[in-house]
C-alpha positions in Angstrom: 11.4 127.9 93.2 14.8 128.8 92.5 18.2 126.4 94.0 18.6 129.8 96.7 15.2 129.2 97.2 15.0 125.6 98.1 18.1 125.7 100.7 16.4 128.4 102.4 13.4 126.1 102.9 15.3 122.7 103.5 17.6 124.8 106.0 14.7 126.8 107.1 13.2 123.1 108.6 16.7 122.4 111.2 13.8 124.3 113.7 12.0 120.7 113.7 15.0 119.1 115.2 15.8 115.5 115.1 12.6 113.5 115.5 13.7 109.9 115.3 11.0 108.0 113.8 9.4 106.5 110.6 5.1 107.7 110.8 6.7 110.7 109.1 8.8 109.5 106.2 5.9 107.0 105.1 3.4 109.0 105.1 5.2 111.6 103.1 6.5 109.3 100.7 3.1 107.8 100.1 2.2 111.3 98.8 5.3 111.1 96.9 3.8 107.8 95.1 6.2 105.4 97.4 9.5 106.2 95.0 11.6 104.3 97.5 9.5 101.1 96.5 10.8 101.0 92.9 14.4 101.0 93.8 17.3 98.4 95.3 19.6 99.5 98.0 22.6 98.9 99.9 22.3 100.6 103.2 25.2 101.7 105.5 25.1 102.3 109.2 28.0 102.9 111.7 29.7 105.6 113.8 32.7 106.1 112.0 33.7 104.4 108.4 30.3 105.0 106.8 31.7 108.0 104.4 34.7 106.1 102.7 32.8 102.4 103.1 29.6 103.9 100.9 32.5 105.6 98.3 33.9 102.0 97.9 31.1 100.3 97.3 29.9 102.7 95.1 32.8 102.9 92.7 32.8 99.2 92.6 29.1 99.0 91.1 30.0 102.4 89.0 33.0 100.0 87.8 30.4 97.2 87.1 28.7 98.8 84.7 25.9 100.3 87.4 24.2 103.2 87.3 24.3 103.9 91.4 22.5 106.8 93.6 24.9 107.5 96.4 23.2 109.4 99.4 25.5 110.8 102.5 25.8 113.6 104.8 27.3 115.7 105.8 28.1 117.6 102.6 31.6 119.5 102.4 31.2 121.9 100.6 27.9 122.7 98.0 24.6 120.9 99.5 24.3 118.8 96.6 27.3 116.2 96.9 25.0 114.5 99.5 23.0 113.6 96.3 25.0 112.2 93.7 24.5 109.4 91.1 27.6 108.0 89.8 30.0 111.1 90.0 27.7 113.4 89.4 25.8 115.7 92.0 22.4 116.7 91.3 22.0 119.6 89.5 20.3 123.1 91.1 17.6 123.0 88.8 16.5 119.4 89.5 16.9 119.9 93.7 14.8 122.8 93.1 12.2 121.5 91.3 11.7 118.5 93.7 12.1 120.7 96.4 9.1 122.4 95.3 6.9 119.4 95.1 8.1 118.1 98.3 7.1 121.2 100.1 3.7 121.0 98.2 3.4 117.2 100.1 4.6 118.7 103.2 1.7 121.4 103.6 -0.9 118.8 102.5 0.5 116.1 105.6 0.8 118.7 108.2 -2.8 120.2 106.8 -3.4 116.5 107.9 -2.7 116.2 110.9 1.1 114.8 111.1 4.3 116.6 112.5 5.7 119.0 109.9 8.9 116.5 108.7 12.5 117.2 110.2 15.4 118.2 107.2 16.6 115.6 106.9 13.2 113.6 106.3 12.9 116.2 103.8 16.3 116.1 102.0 15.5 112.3 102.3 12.8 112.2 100.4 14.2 114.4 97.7 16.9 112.1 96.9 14.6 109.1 96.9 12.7 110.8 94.3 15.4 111.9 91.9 16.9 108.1 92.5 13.7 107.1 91.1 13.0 109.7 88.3 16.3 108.4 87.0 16.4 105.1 87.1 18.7 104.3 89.0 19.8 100.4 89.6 21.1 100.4 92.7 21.5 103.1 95.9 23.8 102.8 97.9 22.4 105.1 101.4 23.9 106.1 104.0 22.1 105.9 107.3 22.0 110.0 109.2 21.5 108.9 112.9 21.3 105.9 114.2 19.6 103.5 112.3 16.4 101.8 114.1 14.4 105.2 114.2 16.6 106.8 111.2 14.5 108.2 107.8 16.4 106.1 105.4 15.2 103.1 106.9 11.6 103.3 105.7 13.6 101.4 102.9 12.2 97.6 103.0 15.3 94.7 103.0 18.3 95.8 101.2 20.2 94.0 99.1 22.9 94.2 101.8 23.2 96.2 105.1 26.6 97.3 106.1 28.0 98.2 109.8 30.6 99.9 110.1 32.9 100.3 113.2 30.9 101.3 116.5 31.5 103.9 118.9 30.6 106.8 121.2 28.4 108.9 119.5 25.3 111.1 119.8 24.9 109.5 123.2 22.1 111.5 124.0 19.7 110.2 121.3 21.5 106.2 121.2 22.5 105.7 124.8 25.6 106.0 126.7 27.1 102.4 126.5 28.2 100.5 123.5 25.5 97.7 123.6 22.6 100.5 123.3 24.1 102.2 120.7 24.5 99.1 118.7 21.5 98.2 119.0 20.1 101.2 116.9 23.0 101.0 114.5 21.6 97.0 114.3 17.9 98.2 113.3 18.8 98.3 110.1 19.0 94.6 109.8 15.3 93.8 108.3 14.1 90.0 107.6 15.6 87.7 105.3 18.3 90.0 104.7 22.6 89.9 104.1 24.7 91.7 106.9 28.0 92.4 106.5 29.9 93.4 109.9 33.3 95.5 110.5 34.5 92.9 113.1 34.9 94.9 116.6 34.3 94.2 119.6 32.6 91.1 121.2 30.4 93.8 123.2 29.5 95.0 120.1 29.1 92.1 118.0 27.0 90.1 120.1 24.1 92.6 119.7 24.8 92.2 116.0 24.5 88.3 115.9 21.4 88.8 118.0 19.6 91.2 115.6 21.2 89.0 112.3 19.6 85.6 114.2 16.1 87.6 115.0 15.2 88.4 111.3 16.9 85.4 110.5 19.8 87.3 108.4 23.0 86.1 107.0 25.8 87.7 108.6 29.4 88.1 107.2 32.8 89.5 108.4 35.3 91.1 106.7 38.7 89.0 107.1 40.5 91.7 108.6 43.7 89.4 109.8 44.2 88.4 106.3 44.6 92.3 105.7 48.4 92.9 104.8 49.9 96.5 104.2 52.7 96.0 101.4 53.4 99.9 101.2 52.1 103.5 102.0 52.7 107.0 101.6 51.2 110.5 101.7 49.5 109.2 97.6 48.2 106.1 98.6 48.8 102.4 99.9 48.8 98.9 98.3 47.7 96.3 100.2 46.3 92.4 99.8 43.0 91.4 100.8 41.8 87.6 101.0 42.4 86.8 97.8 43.2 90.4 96.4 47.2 90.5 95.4 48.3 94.4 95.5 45.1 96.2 95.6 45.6 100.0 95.4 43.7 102.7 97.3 44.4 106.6 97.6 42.7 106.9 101.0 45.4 106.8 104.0 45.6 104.9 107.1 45.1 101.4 107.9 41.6 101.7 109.2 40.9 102.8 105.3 42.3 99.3 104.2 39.5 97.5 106.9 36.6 99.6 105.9 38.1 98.4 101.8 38.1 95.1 103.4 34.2 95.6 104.4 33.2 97.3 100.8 35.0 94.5 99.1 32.8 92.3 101.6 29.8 93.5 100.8 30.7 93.4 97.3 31.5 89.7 97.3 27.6 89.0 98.8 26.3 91.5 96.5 27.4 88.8 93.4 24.4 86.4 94.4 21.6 89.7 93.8 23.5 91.1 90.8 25.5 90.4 87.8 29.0 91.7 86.6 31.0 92.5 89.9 34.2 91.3 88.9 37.4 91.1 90.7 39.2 93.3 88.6 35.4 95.6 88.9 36.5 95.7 92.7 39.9 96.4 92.1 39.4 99.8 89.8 36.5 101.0 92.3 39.1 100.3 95.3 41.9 102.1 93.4 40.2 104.8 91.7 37.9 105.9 95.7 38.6 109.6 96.7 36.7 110.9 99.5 36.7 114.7 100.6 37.8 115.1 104.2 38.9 112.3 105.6 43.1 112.1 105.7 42.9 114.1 102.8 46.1 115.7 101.4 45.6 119.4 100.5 49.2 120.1 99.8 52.8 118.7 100.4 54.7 122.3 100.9 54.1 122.4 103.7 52.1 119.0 104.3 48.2 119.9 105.0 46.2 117.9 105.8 42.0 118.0 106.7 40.1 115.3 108.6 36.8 115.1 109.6 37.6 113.2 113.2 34.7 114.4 115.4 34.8 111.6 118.0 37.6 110.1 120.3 37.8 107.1 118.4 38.3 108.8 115.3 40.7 111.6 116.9 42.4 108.4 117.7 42.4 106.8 114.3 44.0 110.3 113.5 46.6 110.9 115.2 48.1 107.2 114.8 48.1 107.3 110.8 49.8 110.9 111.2 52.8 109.4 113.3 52.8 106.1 111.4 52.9 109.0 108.1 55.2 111.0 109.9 57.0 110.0 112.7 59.3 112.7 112.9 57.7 115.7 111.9 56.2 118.7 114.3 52.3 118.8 114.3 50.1 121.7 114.2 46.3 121.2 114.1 43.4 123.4 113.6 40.8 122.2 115.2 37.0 123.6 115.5 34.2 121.6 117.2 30.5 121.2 117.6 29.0 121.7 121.1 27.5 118.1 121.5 30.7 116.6 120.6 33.3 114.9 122.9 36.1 117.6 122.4 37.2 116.8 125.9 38.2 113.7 125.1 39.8 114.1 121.4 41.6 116.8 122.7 43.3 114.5 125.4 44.3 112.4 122.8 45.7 115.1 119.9 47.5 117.1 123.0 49.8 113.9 123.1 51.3 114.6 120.2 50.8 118.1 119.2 53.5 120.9 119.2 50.7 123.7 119.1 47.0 124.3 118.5 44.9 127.0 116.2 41.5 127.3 117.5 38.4 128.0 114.9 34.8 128.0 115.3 33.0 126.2 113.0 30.2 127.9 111.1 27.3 126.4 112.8 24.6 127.1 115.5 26.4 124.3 117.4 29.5 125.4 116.9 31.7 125.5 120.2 33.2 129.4 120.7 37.2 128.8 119.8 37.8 130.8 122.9 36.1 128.1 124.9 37.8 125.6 123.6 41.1 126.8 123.8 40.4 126.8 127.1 39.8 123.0 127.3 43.2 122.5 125.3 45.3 124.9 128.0 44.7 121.8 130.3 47.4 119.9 128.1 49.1 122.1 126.0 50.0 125.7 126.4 50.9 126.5 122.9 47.2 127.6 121.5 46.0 131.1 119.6 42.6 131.6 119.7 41.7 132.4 115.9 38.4 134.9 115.3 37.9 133.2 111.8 38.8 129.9 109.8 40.7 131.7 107.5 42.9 133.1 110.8 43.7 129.7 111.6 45.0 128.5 108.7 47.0 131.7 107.6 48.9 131.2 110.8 49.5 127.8 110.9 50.7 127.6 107.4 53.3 130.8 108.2 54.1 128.7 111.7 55.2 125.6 109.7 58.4 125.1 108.9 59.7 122.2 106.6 59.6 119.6 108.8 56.4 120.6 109.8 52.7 119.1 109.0 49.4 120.9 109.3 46.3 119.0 110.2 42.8 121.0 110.4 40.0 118.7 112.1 37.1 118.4 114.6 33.9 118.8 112.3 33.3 118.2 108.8 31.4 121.5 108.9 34.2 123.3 108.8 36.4 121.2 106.8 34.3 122.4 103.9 35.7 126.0 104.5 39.6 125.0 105.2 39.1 123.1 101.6 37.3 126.1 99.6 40.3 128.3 100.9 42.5 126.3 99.0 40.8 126.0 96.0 40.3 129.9 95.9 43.6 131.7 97.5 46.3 128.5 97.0 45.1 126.6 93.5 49.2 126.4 92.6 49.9 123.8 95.8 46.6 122.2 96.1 46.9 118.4 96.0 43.7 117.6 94.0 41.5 118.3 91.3 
């Protein structure tokens, strides 16, 4: 089996759907040998945060001397950076060769008897084997959907489980009110075990405290009122933390400084399992955190921005960094969206402040057609084109903007991926990163 080969299988399994549930995952990791038994983890669940929470963390243990699997989804832009061990993404030849003996495990459970395993059970069980071929010391995972029912948590305790900030999401698979939904996110608390919580709200939290007291877990806040932002700008932001004096990160926006706060958190409880996390280990793994897609700066002529806001809350987060960033610029936005989304409501709130939409569909069965929703935005804002391809969209609104003029593409991280390739192909001389 060849890399081409193995994404056609693991992409040819989305037919399974999402199956929330663990039966599966066990018993095909039993006939993987159990790999997910030999390591340590660090588990992260959430609605929104989870992404740049699991990059902090990470590059604080990289910093500490720590050789550290990091599993998220979804990917931006190659299938393999949800796979990753210390800055490095598994290689094609290693994802196809465990591709191949997980498909070999897959016949022999369905042959069995069992329900042929969903993608992500699959891709799940990949990484947990390549963690465990390599040694890795700790794994730092990020939960898919949920967390009660969710594959990675066939894992037994964690060294620490992380929640992130709470909030409307996937309603039809969590429930349609806060409590429910935090009550899945809260399954991954499992006995005897360290929680560290992204305070919210007392809703929220009380389900949190519940699940902590039941398996008779420790639970831990991040400080967040003894966060202070000393500067920011479109590179970075320095801020203190607790006892952290001018702490650096190169994500924007202050919510990035409260999910820092959590990492750091986590970090801190993390001391009493493991050796070596210094303060000035947390400090370079704060400072030195990128993560693709979220407030990232592509370029600053004109500014262009992607985000991966696919929820009101964070379409909210979005626009108030942009006009705490830049309060007195014209905003365009690109925005593509997936059918089970909330675009209703995120495009209430970006309408607010937006001089004029490009419309794109995102490559994706569940894509929403950009004529539909340009329809949706006409409710609030009459200045919308209706783009045919991604490209479209952001050829226009790059020849719309003028100087004082910023560009922001958002609404799915599956198309992010595309806006971001674009400029690494076609517009290499003004691209922002590496």
């Amino acid at each position: 089996m060849n890399y081409s080969e193995a994404l056609e299988y693991i992409h040819g399994t989305y037919k399974f759907g999402v199956k929330l549930g663990l039966e599966n995952i066990r018993k095909l990791l039993e006939l993987l040998g159990n790999p997910h038994k030999k390591l340590k983890f660090v588990h992260v669940a959430g609605t929104n945060g989870k992404g740049s929470t699991v990059a902090y963390i990470s590059n604080v243990l990289i910093e500490s001397g720590y050789k550290v699997g990091i599993y998220t989804s979804p990917y931006i832009e190659r299938f393999t950076e949800r796979i990753c061990i210390n800055d490095e993404e598994i290689s094609r030849e290693d994802l196809a060769r465990l591709t191949e003996i997980t498909k070999e495990k897959v016949t022999e459970m369905v042959i069995q008897g069992y329900n042929h395993p969903t993608e992500f059970e699959i891709v799940t069980a990949i990484a947990f084997q390549y963690y465990c071929e390599q040694n890795c010391d700790i794994v730092v995972l990020e939960v898919g959907l949920g967390g009660r029912y969710d594959s990675t948590n066939v894992i037994d305790t964690p060294l620490v489980s992380v929640i992130t900030s709470i909030s409307f999401d996937h309603m039809k698979i969590l429930g349609n009110d806060l409590p429910h939904i935090a009550y899945e996110k809260a399954g991954i608390i499992k006995e005897n075990g360290n929680v560290v919580l992204y305070s919210q709200s007392k809703e929220v939290e009380k389900v949190i405290e519940d699940a902590a007291a039941q398996t008779n877990s420790r639970l831990f806040r991040a400080e967040f009122d003894s966060i202070k932002l000393k500067s920011f700008g479109i590179d970075g932001q320095v801020f203190d933390y607790s006892t952290f004096a001018d702490l650096e990160t190169k994500l924007l926006g202050r919510h990035q400084l409260k999910n820092a706060a959590v990492a750091i958190t986590a970090c801190q409880v993390l001391r009493e399992k493991i050796k070596n996390i210094t303060d000035d280990a947390i400090r370079k793994g704060i400072a030195k955190t990128k993560w693709k897609g979220r407030m990232e700066l592509l370029c600053k002529k004109p500014v262009f921005i992607i985000d991966g806001a696919h929820n009101k809350d964070g379409a909210k987060v979005m626009i108030d960094t942009l006009n705490e960033y830049f309060p007195q610029k014209r905003k365009i936005f690109i925005m593509g969206v997936l059918k089970d989304k909330e675009y209703s409501e995120m495009v209430r709130i970006v309408a607010q402040v937006a001089y004029k939409f490009y419309t794109v569909t995102p490559l994706s069965e569940r894509g929403l057609p950009s004529g539909e929703l340009a329809d949706i935005i006409k409710a609030y804002c009459n200045n919308v084109v209706i783009c045919d391809k991604i490209v479209e969209g952001i050829d226009n609104a790059i020849n719309e903007a003028g100087e004082n003029d910023i560009i922001c593409a958002f609404g799915s991280l599956y198309y992010i991926g595309e806006v971001r390739q674009y400029f690494e192909i076609f517009l290499k001389g003004v691209m922002n990163f590496d």
